[in-house]
N, C-alpha and C positions, 0 to 999 in steps of 0.2 A: 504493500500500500504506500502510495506516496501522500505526505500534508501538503496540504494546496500554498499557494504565493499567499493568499489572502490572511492564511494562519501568522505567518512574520509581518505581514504589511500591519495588520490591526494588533498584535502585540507590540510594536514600533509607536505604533499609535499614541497607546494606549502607557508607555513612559516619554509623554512629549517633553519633559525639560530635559531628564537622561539624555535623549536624544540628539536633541537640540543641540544642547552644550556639545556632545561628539563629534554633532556634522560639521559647525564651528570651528571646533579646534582642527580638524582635516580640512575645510575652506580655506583654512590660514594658511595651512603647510602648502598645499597647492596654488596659491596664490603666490606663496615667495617660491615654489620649483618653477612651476610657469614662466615669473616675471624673470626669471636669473636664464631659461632658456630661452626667451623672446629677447631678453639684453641682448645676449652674447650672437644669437640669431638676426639680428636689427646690425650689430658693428659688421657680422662676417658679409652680410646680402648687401650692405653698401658699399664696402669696398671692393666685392667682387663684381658687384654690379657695375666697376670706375674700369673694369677692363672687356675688351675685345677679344674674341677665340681667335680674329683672322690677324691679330695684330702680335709681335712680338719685341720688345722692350731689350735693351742692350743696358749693361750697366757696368763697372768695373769689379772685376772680379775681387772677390771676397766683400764687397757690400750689402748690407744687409739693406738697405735704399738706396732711393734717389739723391736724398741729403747726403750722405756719405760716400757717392759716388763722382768721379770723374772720366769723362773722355773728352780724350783730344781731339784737335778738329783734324789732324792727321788720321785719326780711329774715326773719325765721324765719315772723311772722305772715301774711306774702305769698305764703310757700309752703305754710303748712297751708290756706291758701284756696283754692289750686290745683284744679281742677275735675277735672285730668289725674293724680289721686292715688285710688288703688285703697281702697274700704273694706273694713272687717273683716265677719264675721258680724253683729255689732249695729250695722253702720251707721256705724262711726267710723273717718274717717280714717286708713290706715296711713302715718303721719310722725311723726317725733320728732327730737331736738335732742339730737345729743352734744359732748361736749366731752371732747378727747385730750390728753395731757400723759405727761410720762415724769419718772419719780422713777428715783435713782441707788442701786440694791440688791446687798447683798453676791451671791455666788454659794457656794454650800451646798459645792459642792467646790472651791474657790479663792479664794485672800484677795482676788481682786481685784473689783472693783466693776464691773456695766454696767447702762445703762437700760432700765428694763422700762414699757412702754408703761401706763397705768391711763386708762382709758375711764370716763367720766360717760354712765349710758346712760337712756331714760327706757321709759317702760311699753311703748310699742310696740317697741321695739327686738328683743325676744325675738320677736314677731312677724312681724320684718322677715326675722328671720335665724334660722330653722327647725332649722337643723345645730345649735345651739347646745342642748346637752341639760348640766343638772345631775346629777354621779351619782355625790356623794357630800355631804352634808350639806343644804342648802336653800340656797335663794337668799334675797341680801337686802332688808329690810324698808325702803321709801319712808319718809327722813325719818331713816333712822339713822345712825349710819358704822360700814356692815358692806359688804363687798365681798366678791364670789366671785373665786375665782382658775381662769385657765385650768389643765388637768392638767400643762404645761410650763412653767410659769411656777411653780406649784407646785413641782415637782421642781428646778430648777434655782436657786432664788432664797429667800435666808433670811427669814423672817417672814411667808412668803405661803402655807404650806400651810393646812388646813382647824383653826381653834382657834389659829390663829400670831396675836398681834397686830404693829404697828408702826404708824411716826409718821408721822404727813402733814399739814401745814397744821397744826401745833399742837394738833395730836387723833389720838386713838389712835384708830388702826381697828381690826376683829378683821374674819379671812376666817372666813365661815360656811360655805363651799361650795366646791366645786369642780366646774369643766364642762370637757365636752369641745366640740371641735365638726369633728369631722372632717377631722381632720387641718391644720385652716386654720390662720392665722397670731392667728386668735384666743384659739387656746391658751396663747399667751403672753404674756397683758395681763390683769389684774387690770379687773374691773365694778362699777360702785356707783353709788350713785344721782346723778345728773346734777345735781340742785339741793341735793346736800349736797357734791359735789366741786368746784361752781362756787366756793363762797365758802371753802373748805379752799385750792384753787389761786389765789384773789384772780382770779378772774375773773366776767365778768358776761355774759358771748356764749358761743354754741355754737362750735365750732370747726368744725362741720358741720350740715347737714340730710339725711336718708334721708328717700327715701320710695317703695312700691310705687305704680309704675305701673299707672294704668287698662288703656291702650291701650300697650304697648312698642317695637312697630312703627309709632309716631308720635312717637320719641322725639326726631327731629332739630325736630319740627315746634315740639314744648313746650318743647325747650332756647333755641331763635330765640327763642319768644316772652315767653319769662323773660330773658333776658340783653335783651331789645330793653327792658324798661321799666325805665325814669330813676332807680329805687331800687335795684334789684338788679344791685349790683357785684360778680356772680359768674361763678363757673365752674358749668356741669351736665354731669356726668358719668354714664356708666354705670358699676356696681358693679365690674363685671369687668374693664371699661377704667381702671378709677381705681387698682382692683388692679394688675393687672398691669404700670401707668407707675411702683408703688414699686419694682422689683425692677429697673429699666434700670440703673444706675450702678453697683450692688452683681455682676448676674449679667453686668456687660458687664466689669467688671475681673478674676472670677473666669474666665467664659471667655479674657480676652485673656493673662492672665499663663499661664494651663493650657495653652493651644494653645502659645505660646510654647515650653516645654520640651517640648510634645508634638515639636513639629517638629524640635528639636532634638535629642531623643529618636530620633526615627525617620531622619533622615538616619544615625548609626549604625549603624540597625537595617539599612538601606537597604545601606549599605558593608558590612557583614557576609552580608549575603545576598549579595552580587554577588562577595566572596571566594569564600564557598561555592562558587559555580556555577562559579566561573572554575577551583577546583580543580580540580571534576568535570571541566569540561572539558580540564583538563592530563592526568588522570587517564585519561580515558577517548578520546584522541585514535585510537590504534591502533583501538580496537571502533567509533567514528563513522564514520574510513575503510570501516571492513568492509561497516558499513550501508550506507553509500552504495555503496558497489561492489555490494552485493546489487541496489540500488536504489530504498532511499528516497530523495525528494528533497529539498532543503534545507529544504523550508517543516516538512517529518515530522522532521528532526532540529531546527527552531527549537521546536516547538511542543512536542517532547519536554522540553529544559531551560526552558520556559516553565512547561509542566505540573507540571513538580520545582519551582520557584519558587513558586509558586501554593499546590500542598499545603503548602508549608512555612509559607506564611503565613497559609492556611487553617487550621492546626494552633493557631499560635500564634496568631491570634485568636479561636480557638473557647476556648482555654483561658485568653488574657487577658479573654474578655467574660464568662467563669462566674466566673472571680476576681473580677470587679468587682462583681458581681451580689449579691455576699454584702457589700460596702458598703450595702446599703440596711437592714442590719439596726444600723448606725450613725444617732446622731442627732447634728447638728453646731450648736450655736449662735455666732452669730455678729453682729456690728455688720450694722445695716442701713442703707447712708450714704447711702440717699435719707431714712430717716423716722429716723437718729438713734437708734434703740431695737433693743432686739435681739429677735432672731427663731431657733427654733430648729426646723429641717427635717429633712427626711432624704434621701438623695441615693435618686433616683425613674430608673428604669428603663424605658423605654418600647419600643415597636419602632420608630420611628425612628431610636432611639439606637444599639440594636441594628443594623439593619442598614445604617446610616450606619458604625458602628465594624466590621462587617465588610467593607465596600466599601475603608475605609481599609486596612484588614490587606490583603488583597487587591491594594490597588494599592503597599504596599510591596513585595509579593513579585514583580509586575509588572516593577517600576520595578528592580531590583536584580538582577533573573534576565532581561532582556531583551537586553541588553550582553552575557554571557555567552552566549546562547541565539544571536544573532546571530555569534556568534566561533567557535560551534561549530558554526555551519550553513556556514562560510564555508571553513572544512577542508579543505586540496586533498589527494583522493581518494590519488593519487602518493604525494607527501612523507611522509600521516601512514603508511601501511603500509611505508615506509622509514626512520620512525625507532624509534630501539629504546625 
């Protein structure tokens, strides 16, 4: 014989504050696992989303960035000759040569100061990288010091909206524009032309080379045969790979500090579930005897207070995972301590996250109503109908 759903649903019921209190404390814990996997999920989809599959990134070898890398325009000249580089409509080259750097900027709602990334970018760039739409003012003119600002970078940092000037290299710049670019990590860096930010930053090399690939699925073959010759002391990377190795040190500390209190969190939540069940079963000993004497058997009394476990945590993680879900409508900026500069995302919702965060809920209720479930299957028939 099996007990129907409706037997655990109305004894749930029927300890509404027990209850209560339980699904709460599991709400919690699923609320901070969520939000710590939608962080770390929101930093990695922005900056992987800042790279191209068909584009591939040149940097100096052993750099762990842009910032701390150099090539020469001797190394720059080697790679616009690349054979293995994709042309535009008129037949030219899609490669070009930037140069990254971060200038120290107030922030528009706090006195304190952080780095915002300013890219030296050169004509093909807006080519390389399509997402990148101006859509407010124009872009600026080869040869001046005028720069566009991302729309986040704009918002967040004084002097950088559209008509703001400020100082760099001992010359005022003015932001003539502002772009977006889909949500990438290029929203918050300031653009300007590469051969008037080289000599403002006292430099002479690119910090980088892009360039669209001819053929993409021969990328291992042309990154061999670029690193094998005697001038070029680099690294070649893919866009998306080069992306998403900024985000390792930054998304590995926010996960590991979040899980941390998550766990801790939930062993709690764990002990408070396993009270619960324990009451029930103090509670309901006389009516488990009865069952069994009817004759269900132990496995129909464990799976009963397993089943009560389960909803509980099914509850409370369906209502911790809608709670966290309205954090995506937050934007966080934040130090980025692989590149130094800051970045500002939005914590990003997925269905892994999703139903990773309800397997967790799920196996708290598990883990907490199973000790219980087993103590109440274990009930000698006799005893409990003899006590009062």
């Amino acid at each position: 014989m099996k007990i129907p759903l409706k037997y655990s649903i109305r004894n749930l019921l029927a300890r509404r504050l027990t209850t209560a209190f339980t699904v709460f404390g599991i709400t919690l814990v699923v609320f901070v696992f969520a939000g710590v996997l939608m962080l770390s999920q929101g930093l990695k989809q922005t900056l992987v989303s800042s790279g191209s599959p068909e584009n591939a990134v040149v940097i100096r070898a052993g750099s762990g960035s842009e910032m701390q890398s150099f090539v020469s325009r001797e190394q720059a000249a080697v790679i616009r000759s690349l054979p293995d580089i994709a042309l535009d409509s008129d037949g030219q080259p899609l490669v070009t040569g930037e140069l990254v750097i971060i200038l120290n900027k107030d922030r528009r709602t706090t006195a304190k100061m952080a780095n915002v990334t300013v890219r030296g970018v050169g004509a093909r760039s807006f080519a390389l990288r399509p997402n990148v739409k101006i859509i407010e003012g124009r872009n600026f003119e080869p040869g001046k010091t005028e720069m566009i600002a991302g729309r986040k970078a704009a918002e967040f940092f004084k002097g950088c909206g559209p008509g703001e000037k400020f100082d760099f290299g001992n010359t005022q710049w003015t932001v003539v524009g502002l772009f977006q670019a889909e949500g990438s990590a290029f929203e918050t860096e300031l653009w300007g032309d590469v051969d008037m930010v080289m000599p403002a930053a006292g430099r002479q090399v690119y910090s980088s080379m892009l360039f669209r690939m001819k053929q993409p699925e021969t990328f291992e073959i042309m990154r061999d045969r670029i690193k094998a010759d005697p001038r070029m002391t680099v690294d070649v990377k893919r866009e998306k790979q080069y992306y998403a190795e900024q985000t390792q040190s930054t998304s590995t500390f926010i996960e590991a500090l979040g899980l941390t209190v998550t766990i801790i969190f939930s062993l709690g939540a764990i002990i408070g579930a396993m009270i619960t069940m324990y009451g029930a079963v103090a509670n309901r000993t006389r009516e488990i005897a009865t069952m069994r004497a009817l004759g269900f058997l132990r496995r129909n009394i464990l799976a009963v207070f397993l089943i009560e476990a389960i909803v509980i945590s099914a509850v409370g993680g369906i209502i911790g995972l809608a709670g966290a879900s309205f954090l995506q409508l937050m934007t966080i900026s934040t130090m980025n301590w692989d590149t130094f500069s800051e970045i500002t995302f939005n914590f990003r919702l997925s269905p892994g996250i999703a139903i990773g965060t309800m397997l967790f809920a799920l196996s708290m209720g598990i883990l907490g109503g199973f000790l219980p479930a087993v103590r109440a299957a274990r009930i000698k028939i006799v005893e409990a109908l003899r006590a009062e």
